[in-house]
C-alpha positions in Angstrom: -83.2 -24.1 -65.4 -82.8 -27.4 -66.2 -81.3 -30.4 -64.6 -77.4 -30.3 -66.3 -77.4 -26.6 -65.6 -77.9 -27.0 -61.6 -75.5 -30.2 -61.8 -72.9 -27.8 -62.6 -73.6 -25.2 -60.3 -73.7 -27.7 -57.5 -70.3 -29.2 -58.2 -68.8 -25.8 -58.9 -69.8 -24.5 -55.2 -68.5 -27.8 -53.7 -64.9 -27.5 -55.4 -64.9 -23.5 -54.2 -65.3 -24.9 -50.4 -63.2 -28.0 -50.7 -60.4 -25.7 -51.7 -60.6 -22.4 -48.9 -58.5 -24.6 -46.5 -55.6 -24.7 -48.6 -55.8 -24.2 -51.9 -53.0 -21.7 -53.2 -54.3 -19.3 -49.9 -51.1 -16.8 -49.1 -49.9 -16.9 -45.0 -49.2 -13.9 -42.9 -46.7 -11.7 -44.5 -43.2 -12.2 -43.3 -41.0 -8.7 -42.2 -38.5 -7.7 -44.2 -34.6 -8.8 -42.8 -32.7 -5.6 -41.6 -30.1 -7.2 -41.2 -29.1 -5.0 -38.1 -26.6 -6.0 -35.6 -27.2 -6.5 -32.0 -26.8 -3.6 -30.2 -24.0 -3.5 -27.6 -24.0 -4.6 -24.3 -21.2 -4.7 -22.3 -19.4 -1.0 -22.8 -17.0 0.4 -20.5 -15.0 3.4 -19.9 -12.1 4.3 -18.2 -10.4 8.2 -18.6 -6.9 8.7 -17.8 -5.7 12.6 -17.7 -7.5 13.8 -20.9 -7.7 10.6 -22.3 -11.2 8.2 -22.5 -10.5 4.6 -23.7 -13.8 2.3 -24.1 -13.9 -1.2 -24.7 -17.0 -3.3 -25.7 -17.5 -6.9 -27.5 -18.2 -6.5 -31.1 -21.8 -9.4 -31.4 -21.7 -12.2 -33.9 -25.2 -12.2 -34.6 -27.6 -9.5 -35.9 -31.1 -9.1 -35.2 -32.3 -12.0 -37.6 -30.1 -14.2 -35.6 -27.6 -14.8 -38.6 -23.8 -14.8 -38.4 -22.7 -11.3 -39.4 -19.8 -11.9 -41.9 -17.2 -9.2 -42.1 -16.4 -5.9 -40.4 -19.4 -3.4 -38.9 -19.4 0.7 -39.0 -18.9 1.8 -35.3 -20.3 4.7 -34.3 -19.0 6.5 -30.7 -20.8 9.2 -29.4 -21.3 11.3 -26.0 -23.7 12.6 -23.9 -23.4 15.4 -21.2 -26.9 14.9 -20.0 -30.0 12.8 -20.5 -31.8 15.4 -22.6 -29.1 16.4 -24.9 -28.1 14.8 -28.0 -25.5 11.9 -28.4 -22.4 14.1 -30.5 -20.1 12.0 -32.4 -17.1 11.5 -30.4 -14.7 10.9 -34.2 -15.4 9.5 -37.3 -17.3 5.7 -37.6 -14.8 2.9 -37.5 -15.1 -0.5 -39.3 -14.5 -3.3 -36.5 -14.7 -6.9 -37.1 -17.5 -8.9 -35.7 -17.3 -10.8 -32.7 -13.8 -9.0 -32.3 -13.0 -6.6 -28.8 -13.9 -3.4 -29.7 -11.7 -0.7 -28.0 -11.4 3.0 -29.0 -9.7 6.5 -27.4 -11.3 9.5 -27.2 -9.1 12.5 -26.8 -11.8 15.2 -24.6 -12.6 18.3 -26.0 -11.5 21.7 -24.6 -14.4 22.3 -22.8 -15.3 18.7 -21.2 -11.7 19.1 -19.5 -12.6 22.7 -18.0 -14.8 23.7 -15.0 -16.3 21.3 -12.2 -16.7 17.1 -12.3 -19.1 15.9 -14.3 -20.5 13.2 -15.7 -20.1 12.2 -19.8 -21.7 9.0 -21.1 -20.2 7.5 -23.9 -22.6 5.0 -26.7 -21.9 2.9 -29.0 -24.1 2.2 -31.8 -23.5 -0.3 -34.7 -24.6 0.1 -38.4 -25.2 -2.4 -41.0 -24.5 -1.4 -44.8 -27.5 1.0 -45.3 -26.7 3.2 -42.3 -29.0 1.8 -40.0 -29.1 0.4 -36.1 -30.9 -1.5 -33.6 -30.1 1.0 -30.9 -27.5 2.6 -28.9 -25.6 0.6 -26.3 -25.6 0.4 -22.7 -23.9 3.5 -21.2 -20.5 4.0 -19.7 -20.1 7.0 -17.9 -16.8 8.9 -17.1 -16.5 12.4 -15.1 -15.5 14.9 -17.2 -13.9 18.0 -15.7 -10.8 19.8 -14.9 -9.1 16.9 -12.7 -8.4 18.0 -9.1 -5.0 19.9 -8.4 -1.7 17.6 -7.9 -0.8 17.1 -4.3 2.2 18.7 -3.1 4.9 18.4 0.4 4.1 15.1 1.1 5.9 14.0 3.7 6.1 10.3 6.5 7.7 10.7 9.7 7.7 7.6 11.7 5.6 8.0 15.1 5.4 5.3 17.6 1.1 5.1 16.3 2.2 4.4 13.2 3.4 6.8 10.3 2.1 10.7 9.8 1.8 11.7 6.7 1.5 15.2 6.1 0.8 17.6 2.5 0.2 21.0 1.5 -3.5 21.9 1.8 -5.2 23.8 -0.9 -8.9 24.3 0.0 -9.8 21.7 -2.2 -13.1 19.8 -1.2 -11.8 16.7 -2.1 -10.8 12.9 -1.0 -7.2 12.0 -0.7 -5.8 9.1 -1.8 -2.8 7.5 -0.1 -1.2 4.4 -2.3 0.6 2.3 0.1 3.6 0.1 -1.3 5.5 -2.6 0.2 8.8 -2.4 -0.4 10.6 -4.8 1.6 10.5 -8.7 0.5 8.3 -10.8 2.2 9.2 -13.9 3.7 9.1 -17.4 1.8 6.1 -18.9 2.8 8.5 -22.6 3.9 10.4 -19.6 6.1 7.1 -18.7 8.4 6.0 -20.5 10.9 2.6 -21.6 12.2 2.3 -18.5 14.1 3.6 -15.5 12.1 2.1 -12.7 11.3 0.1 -12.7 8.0 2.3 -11.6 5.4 1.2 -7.8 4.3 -0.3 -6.9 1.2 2.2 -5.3 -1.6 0.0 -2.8 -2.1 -2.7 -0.7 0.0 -4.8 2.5 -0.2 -5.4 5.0 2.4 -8.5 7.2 1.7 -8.8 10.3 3.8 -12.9 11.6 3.4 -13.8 15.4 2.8 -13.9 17.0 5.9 -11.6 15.3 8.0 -8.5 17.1 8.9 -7.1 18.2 6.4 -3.4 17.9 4.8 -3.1 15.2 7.8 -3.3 11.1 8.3 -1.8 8.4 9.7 -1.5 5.2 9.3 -1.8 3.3 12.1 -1.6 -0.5 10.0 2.1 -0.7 9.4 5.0 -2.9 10.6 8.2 -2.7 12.3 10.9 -3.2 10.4 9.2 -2.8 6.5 10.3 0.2 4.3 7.1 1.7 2.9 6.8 4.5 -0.3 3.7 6.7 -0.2 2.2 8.4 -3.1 -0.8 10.9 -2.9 -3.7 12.1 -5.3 -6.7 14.1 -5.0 -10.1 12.3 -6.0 -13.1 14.2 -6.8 -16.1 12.2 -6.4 -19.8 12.6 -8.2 -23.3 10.2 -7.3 -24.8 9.1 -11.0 -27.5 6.7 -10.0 -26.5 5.6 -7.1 -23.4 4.7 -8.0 -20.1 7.2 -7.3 -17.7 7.6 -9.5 -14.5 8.9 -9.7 -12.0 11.7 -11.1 -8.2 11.3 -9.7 -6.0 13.5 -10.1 -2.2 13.1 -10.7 0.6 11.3 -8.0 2.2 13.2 -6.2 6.0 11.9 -6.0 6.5 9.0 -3.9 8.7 9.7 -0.4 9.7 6.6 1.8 10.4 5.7 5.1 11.9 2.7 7.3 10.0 2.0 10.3 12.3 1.3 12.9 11.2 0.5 16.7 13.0 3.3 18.2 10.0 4.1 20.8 10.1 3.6 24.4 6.5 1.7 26.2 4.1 4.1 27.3 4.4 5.0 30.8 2.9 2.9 33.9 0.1 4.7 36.0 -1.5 4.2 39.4 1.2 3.2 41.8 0.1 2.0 44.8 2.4 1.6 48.0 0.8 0.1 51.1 3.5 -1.0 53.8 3.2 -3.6 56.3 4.9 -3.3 59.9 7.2 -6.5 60.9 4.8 -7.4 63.8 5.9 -10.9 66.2 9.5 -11.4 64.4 8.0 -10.8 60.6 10.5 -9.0 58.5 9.2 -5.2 57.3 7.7 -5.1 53.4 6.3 -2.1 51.2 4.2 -3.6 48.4 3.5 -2.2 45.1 1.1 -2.6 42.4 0.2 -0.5 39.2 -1.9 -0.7 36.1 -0.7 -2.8 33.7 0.7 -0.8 30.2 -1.4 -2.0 27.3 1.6 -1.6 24.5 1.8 -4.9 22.8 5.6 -5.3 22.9 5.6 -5.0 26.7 8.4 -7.4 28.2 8.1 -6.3 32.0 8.8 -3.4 34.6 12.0 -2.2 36.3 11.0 -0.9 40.1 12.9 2.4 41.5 13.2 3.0 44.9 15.0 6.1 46.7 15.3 7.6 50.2 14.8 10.8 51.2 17.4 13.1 49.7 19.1 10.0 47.9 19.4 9.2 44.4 17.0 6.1 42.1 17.9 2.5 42.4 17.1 0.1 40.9 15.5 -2.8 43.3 13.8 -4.8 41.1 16.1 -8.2 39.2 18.2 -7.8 36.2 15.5 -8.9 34.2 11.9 -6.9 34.2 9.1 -8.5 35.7 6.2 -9.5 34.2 3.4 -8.6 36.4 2.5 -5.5 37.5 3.4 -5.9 40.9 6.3 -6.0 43.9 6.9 -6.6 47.3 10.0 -5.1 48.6 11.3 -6.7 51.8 14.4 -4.7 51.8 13.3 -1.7 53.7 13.4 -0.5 57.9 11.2 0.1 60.1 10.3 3.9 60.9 11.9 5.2 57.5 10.1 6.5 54.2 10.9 5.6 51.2 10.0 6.8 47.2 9.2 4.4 44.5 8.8 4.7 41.0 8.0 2.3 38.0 8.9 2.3 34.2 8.1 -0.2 31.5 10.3 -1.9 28.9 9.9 -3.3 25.4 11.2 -6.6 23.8 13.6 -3.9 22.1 14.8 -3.4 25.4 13.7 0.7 25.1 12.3 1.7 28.6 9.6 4.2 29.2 9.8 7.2 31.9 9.5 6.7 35.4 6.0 6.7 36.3 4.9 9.0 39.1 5.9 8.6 42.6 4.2 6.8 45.5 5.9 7.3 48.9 5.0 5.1 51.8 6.7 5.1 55.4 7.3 1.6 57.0 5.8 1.5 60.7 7.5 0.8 63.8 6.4 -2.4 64.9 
């Protein structure tokens, strides 16, 4: 070979390596865009009677990260159980994106029939060729016949607070008991430094499976509020740790004034020891009891009677606060009955307590 011919050769191989780096060489082939939104994130369900109504955020992005322009097919389907297949809960819907996403499902015959269960509802989004990145998070309901509608309630005003009773059915169930305020509350420039924090319009009373049933009270209410009670069964199901849910309708509401019409309870332990009137002191009987617990206490009225007489009252006009009384008005040598009650700021008085009967000594 001669010497032009390997000249070439040489320069040929030298270009050929000079241009691997670089030279026209393709990159890694790119994926196709899909151009599928972002799946769902944030769907919830709520049923009311037969009705489901789910809400979700519609995204603004897809899964290129590009602004979706337009409206986006919406797919809603359910799910009995984890195994089974998501069934199309309507037909798809077009929803703008980046819009809130709401829809109503009216459940079929037999999701409203038998025992609580648990439904979950998807969402799944579809660009313009029919395809998704993926269902959205779940939002489970309880399907089911919804428990049986209370009926009989009644509130009778007790001096523990108000009983409320209903007819009974057999129904494993909760109850529900909505509490509503009916009464205005005071302004709050009207209340001093030391009322009573002003009550809540509305509260709920739940009464667990098992306890007694068609039977509560409710011991947090005030004097002088009117009050309206309204009462549902609730049938309650464990999904992953998480319980939900299945009321059933309100019964209709009753109401009821609660008015201080009760008397204190009753004083106990009434002790008489007497004391003789030794070197010129005068004769004295005195008294003591437990104290009564009732916050609206105000004091005690003391009775005292002779043998074969009638009560009298020997205590001052106004009740006394402690609970205790020495009684200077009595005679040597003669026996005498006592007996205590206890009286409200209302000015209602309790029963007489049981007797104590002491006899004064001679000196």
């Amino acid at each position: 070979m001669d010497l032009l011919a390997r000249t070439g050769r040489a320069a040929m191989a030298v270009g050929l390596l000079l241009c691997l780096p670089g030279c026209g060489t393709p990159g890694a082939p790119q994926p196709p865009s899909l151009n599928l939104p972002d799946p769902v994130g944030d769907l919830a369900a709520t049923r009311a009677g037969d009705q489901v109504t789910l809400t979700w955020t519609m995204p603004k992005r897809n899964t290129d990260r590009t602004t979706i322009k337009g409206e986006v097919a919406v797919r809603i389907c359910r799910r009995e159980n984890d195994a089974g297949a998501c069934e199309a809960a309507g037909p798809d819907q077009m929803t703008e994106a980046g819009a809130a996403g709401v829809y109503t499902d009216t459940l079929p015959a037999e999701l409203r029939a038998s025992t609580a269960r648990p439904v979950s509802y998807f969402v799944e989004l579809r660009n313009r060729n029919g395809r998704s990145a993926g269902l959205s998070n779940a939002a489970t309901i309880l399907a089911g016949a919804a428990p049986a509608p209370i009926d009989g309630l009644k509130a009778e005003v007790r001096k523990q607070g108000v009983v409320l009773s209903w007819t009974p059915d057999g129904e494993n169930t909760a109850v529900r008991l909505e509490r509503k305020l009916l009464t205005p509350a005071q302004k709050a420039e009207q209340r001093g430094p030391l009322a009573p924090t002003p009550e809540a319009e509305q509260q709920d009373l739940i009464v667990e499976p098992g306890a007694e049933q068609g039977h509560a009270i409710d011991k947090t209410v005030r004097f002088d509020e009117q009050y309206a009670y309204r009462a549902q069964r609730v049938a309650r199901v464990d999904v992953g740790g998480k319980t939900l849910e299945l009321d059933g309708a309100f019964s209709p509401a009753v109401q009821v004034e609660v008015k201080d019409v009760f008397p204190p309870s009753v004083p106990g332990g009434l002790v008489a020891v007497s004391t003789a009137g030794e070197n010129g002191a005068t004769p004295a009987i005195d008294l003591s009891w437990q104290p009564v617990t009732d916050s609206d206490v105000a004091g005690y009225v003391v009775y005292r009677r002779e043998e074969g007489g009638g009560w009298q009252r020997v205590s001052a006009a106004a009740p006394i606060v402690e609970p205790a009384f020495h009684d200077a008005q009595v005679k040597a040598g003669s026996t005498y009955q006592y007996a205590v009650s206890a009286v409200d700021k209302g000015g209602h008085e309790s029963a007489k307590s049981a007797e104590a009967r002491e006899t004064v000594p001679q000196p």
